[in-house]
C-alpha positions as CSV (number, residue, x, y, z in Angstrom):
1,X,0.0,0.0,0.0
2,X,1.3,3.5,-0.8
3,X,0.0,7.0,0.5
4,X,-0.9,9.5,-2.0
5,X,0.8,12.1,0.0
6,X,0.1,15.1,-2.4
7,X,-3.6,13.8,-2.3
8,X,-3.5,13.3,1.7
9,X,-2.5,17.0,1.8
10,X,-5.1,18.4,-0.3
11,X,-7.9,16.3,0.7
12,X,-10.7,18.8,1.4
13,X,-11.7,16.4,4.5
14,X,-8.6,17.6,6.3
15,X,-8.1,21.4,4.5
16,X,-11.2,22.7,3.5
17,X,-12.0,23.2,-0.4
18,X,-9.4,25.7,-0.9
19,X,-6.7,22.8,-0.1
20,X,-4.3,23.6,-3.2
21,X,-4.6,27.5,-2.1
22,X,-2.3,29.3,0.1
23,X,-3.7,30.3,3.3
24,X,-1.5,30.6,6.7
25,X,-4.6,30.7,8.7
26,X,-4.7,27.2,8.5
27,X,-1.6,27.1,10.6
28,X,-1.5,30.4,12.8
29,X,-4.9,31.9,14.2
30,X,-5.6,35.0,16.3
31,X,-7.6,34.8,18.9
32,X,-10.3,37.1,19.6
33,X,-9.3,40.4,22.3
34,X,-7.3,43.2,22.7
35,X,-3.4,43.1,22.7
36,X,-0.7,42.9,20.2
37,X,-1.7,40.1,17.4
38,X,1.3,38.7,18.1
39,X,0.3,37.8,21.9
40,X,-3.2,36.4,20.4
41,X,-2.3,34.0,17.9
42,X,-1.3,30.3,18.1
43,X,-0.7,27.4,16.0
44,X,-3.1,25.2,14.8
45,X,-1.9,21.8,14.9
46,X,-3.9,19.5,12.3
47,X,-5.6,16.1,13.2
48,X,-3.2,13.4,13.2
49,X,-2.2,12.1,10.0
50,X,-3.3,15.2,7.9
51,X,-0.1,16.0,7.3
52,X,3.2,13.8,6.5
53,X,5.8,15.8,4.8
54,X,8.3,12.7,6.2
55,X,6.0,9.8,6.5
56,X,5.4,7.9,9.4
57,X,6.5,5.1,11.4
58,X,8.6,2.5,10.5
59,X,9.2,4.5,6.8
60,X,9.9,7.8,8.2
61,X,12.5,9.5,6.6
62,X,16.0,9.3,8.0
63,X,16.7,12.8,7.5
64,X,13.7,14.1,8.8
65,X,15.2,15.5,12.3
66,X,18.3,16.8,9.7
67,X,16.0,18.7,7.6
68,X,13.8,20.3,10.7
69,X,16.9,21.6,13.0
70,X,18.5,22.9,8.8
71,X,15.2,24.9,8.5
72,X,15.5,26.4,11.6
73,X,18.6,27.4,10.7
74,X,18.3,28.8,7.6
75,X,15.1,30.9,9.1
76,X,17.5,32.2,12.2
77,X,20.2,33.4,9.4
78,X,18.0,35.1,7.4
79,X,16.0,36.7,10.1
80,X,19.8,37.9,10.9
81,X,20.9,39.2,8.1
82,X,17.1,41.3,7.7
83,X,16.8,43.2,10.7
């Protein structure tokens, strides 16, 4: 058995019917109230199995911690260098 994973992350089940759109709200909200936005928002964490950039379980990717601290990384440089 093989997971369509382009599929699993479209499916409109999981994303809603704009699925192949850009939209961040799906992974940062702002909470209702008064404050900085900043303070208000939060991640939205998506129900288990929605999303698999890596796989899962016994097939997950080797270099899936690797590619997660690199990211970081790159992010914390360029926020550096763009101050």
């Amino acid at each position: 058995v093989i997971v369509n994973i382009n599929a699993l992350h479209s499916l409109p089940r999981y994303w809603g019917e704009d699925g192949l759109e850009w939209n961040p709200s799906r992974w940062i909200q702002t909470k209702p109230g008064n404050g900085p936005v900043h303070d208000r928002e939060h991640i939205v964490m998506p129900e288990y199995g929605a999303y698999i950039p890596w796989g899962e379980g016994m097939r997950t990717c080797p270099g899936k911690k690797f590619s997660q601290v690199e990211h970081v990384a790159v992010i914390a440089s360029t926020f550096c260098e763009h101050n």
